[in-house]
N, C-alpha and C positions, 0 to 999 in steps of 0.2 A: 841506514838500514841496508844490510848486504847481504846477498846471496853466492858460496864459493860453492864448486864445484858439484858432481853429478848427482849428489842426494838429492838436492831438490833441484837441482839446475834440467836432471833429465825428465825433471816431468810436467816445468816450465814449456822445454823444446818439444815434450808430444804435442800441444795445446796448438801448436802451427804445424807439427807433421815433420820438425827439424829431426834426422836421425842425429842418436847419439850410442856411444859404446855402451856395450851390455853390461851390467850390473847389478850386483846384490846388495844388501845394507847390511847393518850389522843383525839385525837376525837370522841371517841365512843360515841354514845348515850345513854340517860335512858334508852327506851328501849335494848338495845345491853347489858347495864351494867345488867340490867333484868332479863334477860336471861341467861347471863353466870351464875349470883349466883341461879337461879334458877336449872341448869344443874349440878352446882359443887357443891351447897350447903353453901360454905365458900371462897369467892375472897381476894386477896392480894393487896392492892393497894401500890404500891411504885414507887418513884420521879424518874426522869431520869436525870442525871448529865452528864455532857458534858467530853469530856476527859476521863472520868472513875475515880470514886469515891467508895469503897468498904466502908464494913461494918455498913451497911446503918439500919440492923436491930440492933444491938449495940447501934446505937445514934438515938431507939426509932423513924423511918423514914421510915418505914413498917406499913401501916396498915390491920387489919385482919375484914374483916366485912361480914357481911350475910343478910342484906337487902342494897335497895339503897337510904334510908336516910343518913345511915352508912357512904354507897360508898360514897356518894356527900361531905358530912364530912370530909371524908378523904383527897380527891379532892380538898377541898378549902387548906386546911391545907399542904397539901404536895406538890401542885403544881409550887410553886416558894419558895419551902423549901433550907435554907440553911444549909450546913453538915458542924457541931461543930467541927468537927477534921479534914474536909476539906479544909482546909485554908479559900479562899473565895469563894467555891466553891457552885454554888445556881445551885436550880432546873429548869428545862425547860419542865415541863408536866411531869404526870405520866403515868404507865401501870395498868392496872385490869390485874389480874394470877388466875385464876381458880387454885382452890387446888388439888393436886394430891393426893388421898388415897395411903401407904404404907406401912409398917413394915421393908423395909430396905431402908437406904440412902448409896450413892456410893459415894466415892470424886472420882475426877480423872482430873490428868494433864498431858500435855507436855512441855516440856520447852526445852530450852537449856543449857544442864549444862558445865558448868564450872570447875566440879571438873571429871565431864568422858570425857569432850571433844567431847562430841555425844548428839544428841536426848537422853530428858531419862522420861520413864513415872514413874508419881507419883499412886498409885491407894492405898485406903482403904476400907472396906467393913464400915468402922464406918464415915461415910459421915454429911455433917452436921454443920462441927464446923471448925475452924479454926485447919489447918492443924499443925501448931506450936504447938499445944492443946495437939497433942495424943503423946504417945511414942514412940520411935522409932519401937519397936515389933510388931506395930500393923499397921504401913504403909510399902508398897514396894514401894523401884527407881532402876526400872530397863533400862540402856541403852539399845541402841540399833543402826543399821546398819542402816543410812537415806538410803543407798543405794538399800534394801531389805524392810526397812519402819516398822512399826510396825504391828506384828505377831498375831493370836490367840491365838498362844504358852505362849506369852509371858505376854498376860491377866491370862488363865489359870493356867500359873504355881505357878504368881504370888497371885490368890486367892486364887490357894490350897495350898500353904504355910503360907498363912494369916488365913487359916480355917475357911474362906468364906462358910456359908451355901449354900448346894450344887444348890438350887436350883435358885440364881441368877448367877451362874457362865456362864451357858449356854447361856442365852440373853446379858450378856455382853460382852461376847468372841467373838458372832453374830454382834454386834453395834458399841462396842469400835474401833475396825479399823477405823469405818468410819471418825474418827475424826482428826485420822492421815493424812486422803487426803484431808481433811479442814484445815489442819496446815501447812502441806507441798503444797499446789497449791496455796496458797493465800498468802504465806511470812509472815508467823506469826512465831515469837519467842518462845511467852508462850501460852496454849492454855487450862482453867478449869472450868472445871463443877463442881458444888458442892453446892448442893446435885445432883446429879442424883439419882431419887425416881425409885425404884421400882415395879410399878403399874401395876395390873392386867389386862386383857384386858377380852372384850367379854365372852373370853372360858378358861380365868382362867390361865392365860398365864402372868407371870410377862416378863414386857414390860421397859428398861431403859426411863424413861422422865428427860429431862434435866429442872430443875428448876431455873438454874442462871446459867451464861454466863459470861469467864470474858477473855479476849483475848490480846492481845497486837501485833505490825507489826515490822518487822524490814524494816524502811526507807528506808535503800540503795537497798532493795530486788523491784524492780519494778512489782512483780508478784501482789501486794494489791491492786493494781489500777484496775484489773483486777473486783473488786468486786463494782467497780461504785459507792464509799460511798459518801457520799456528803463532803466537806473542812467542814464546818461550825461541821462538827459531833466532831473532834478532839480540837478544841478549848477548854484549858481549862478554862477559865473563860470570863467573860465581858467586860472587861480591854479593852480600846479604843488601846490601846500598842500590847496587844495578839492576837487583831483581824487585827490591819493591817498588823502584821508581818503573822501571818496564812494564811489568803488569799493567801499568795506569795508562801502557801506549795504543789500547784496544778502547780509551772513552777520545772524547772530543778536544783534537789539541794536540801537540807534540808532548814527548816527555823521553829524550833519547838523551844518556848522560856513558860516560867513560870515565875510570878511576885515573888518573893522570900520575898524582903521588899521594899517596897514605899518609906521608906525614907534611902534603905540602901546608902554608900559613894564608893563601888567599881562596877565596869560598867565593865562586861565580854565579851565580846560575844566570843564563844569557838566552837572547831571546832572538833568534833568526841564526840561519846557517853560515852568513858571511860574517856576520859579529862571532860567530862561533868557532871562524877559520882562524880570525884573527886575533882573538882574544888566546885562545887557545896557544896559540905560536910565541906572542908575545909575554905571556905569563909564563910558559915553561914550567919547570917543579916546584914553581915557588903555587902553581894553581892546584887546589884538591881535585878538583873534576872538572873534566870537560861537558857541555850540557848545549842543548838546543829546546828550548819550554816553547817555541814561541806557537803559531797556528791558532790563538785568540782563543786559551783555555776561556773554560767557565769558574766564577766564582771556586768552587767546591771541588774542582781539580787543581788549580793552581794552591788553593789551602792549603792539601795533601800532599804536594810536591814539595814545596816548603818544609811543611811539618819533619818528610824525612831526612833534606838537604840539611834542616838546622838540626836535628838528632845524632846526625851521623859526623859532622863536619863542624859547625861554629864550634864546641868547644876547644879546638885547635888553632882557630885561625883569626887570625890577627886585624886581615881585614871582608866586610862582607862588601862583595862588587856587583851589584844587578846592573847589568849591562843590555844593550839592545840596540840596533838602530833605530830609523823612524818609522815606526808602524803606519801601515795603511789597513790593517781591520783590526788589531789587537786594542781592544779596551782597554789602555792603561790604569783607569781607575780601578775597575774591577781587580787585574794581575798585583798593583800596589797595596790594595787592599788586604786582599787577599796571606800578600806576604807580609808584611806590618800586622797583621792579625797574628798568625806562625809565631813570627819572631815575639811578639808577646806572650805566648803561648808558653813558649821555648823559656823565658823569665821567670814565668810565675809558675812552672813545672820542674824546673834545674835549677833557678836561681840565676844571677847576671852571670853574664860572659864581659870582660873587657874589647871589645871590637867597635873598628873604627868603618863605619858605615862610606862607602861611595857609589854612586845614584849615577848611572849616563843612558836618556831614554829619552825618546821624541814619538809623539803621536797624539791618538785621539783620546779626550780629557787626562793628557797630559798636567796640568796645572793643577785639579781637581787632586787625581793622584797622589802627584809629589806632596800636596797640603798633607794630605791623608798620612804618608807613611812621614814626613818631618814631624807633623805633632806627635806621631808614634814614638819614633828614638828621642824628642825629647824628654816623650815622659818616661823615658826606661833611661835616661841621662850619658846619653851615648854622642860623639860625636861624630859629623856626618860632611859632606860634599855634594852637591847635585849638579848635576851637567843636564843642561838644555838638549834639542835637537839640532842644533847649530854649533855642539863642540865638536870636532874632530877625535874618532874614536879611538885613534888611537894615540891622542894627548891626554884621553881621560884614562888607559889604559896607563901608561905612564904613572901620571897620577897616585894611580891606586898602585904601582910598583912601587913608588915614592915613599907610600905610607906606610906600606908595608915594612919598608926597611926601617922607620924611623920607629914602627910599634916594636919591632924586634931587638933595636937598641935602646929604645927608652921610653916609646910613649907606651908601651901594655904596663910597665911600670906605674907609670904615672896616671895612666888609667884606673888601675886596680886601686890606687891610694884613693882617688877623687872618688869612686864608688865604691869606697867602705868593704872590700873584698878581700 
C-alpha cells in the first residue's frame, strides 16, 4: 500500500502542519491553472499513478511550463499517461505544483530498518537525486528510540556532521519532527520527501517545502484507516482481477495482489509479506500474481478471494502453490478450508483443471487444515505436496519450480489422460 507524490501526500503533510508546494488536481480550472503560473511563474504538471509509481521525471513524465497553452499540452499528454518501467502502470489525472524558488534541496526519510532493528532516519543536505546516487559520506542513517520518537538532536547532529550549511539546519531541526508523528500515528513503514526545497519566506526566512511525497503503510497496523483514504487509491493497476480482489481490502484481513505475468503457469496466493518478497523474486514470470492474503482473514473473505484467484488464473496454470510462513494468529484451518471449498467450487462450475497442487504453511490448527484441503484434491483426483512448518521456504519454492517445468513437458499431459479431459 503506497502513496506517491503531492495529491494525497499534501494533505497527509497538513495533518502535522509540514508545508508543501502549492497545488491543483486534475479538476482545476483555466483559470485556477492561470493563476498559479501567474504567482509561481514556472508550474510542474505530472501524472498520478495509482499504487505509487516513482521516477516519473526519469521516464520524461514531468512536465515544466509557464503559460497555459503549455499547461493544457501537458494535460492532454500526461493525463492517461503510461510509465515505461511501470509495468502496466497508466495515469489517472494529473497535478499542477507551482515551483519553489531555492538554493538548497533536503532528502529526508524514515523507514524501518532491518539491519538496526529500529526506526532509522535517512537525511542529506544534497537532495534531489536518487538517494543510491550519492556516497555514503555524504548521507546520515541515524536510528533511533520509537519509544522517545525522533529528536531535534538527532536532525542536528546529524547536519553538522554532514556540514550542512548553517543556515538550513535551524528550520529543519524546527519541521523535521513533525514527520515522525505522520509516521508513527498513521502505521506507515517508510516515510520520504525528496527534495524538500528550501524556500524563503516573506522576511527572508528559509522555510522546509516538501516537493514530492512518497510513503508506504504497514497492513497489519490498523492505525492507516484512521486517515479515511479511499480503497480505490491503492489499486495498482486496471486489471478486472486487481480490482475485485481490492475492494475486498476495506473488510478484515489483507487482500493486496499485482499481476506479475498474464500468461504466467504458476498460481500463488501467499500469506505474509516476507513470504511475499520471496516467493515473488524466486518465481519470476513463471508466477501469475504476486499476493499477500495473510492478517487472519475470516472464513467468507478468504472464500471470495479464492473464488476470484481460481476464476481468473487456475485455468492457465499448471501449478497451484499456497504458500505462507509460520503463522502466529492466522487460523489455518479456517484459510484451508476456506480455499479447498473455492477450488471445488471452481470443478463443479468449469469442470476439472489438470493442476498439480503444492502446500507450504506452518501455524495454528495446521494439521486440522492440511486434512481438510488433502481429502479435498483427492476427491477432485489432483495430485498434491505439502510442506510442514519446518521446511525451508525456499526449498518448497524450488519445488513447486520443479513441477512446474515437469507439468509443462509432460506431466499436464499425463494429467489430463488420468482425469478423462
Amino acid at each position: 500500500m503506497q502513496i506517491t507524490g503531492l495529491s494525497w501526500g499534501s494533505r497527509l503533510l497538513k495533518r502535522v502542519e509540514f508545508p508543501s508546494a502549492e497545488m491543483l488536481g486534475p479538476e482545476a480550472s483555466v483559470d485556477e491553472i492561470k493563476d498559479l503560473i501567474k504567482r509561481k511563474g514556472i508550474v510542474f504538471v505530472k501524472p498520478i499513478f495509482k499504487g505509487g509509481v516513482g521516477k516519473k521525471g526519469k521516464s520524461g513524465l514531468i512536465g515544466k511550463v509557464s503559460d497555459i497553452a503549455a499547461a493544457l499540452q501537458e494535460k492532454e499528454r500526461l493525463y492517461f499517461a503510461k510509465h515505461p518501467s511501470g509495468g502496466n502502470a497508466k495515469a489517472d489525472g494529473v497535478t499542477f505544483e507551482g515551483a519553489v524558488p531555492a538554493n538548497h534541496e533536503v532528502y529526508f526519510s524514515i523507514s524501518d530498518s532491518t539491519v538496526f532493528r529500529a526506526p532509522t532516519m535517512t537525511i542529506t543536505h544534497h537532495g534531489g537525486v536518487d538517494i543510491e546516487e550519492l556516497p555514503k559520506d555524504k548521507i546520515k542513517e541515524i536510528p533511533f528510540d520509537p519509544l522517545t520518537g525522533l529528536k531535534s538532536f538527532h536532525i542536528a547532529n546529524a547536519l553538522e556532521e554532514l556540514g550542512a550549511p548553517s543556515e538550513i539546519i535551524s528550520p529543519l531541526v524546527q519541521n523535521l519532527p513533525k514527520l515522525w508523528t505522520l509516521y508513527n500515528n498513521y502505521g506507515m513503514n517508510t516515510l520520504e520527501l525528496n527534495p524538500i526545497r528550501m524556500s524563503p519566506d516573506s522576511a527572508g526566512r528559509l522555510v522546509p517545502v516538501a516537493c514530492d511525497f512518497k510513503c508506504s503503510f504497514d497492513i497489519d497496523d490498523p492505525a492507516w484507516k484512521r486517515l479515511d483514504l479511499p480503497s480505490h487509491l491503492f489499486a495498482s493497476d486496471y486489471s478486472e482481477f486487481e480490482q475485485e480482489i481490492n475492494q475486498l481490502r476495506t473488510y478484515q484481513g489483507q487482500s493486496d495482489v499485482f499481476v506479475i505475468n498474464e500468461k504466467g503457469t504458476i498460481t500463488a496466493p501467499t500469506f505474509g509479506g516476507g513470504a511475499n518478497a520471496l516467493v515473488t523474486e524466486l518465481l519470476g514470470e513463471r508466477a501469475t500474481i504476486s499476493s499477500d492474503f495473510g492478517g487472519n482473514p475470516p472464513y467468507a473473505k478468504m472464500l471470495d478471494i479464492s473464488k476470484i484467484v481460481f476464476k481468473y488464473w487456475l485455468k492457465q496454470s499448471n501449478v497451484l502453490f499456497i504458500i505462507g510462513g509460520k503463522a502466529n494468529n492466522t487460523d489455518i484451518y479456517e484459510t484451508f478450508r476456506a480455499m479447498a471449498n473455492a477450488l471445488r467450487g471452481y470443478f463443479q462450475t468449469h469442470g476439472p483443471v489438470p493442476i498439480f497442487v503444492v502446500v507450504g504453511r506452518g501455524g495454528p490448527n495446521l494439521t486440522r487444515g492440511m486434512a481438510y484441503m488433502k481429502d479435498t484434491i483427492e476427491s477432485l483426483g489432483l495430485p498434491y505436496k505439502f510442506f510442514g512448518f519446518d521446511s525451508a521456504m525456499s526449498e518448497v519454492v524450488n519445488y513447486a519450480l520443479k513441477v512446474d517445468k515437469w507439468m509443462e513437458k509432460e506431466g499436464r499431459k499425463l494429467l489430463k489422460e488420468k482425469m478423462g479431459i
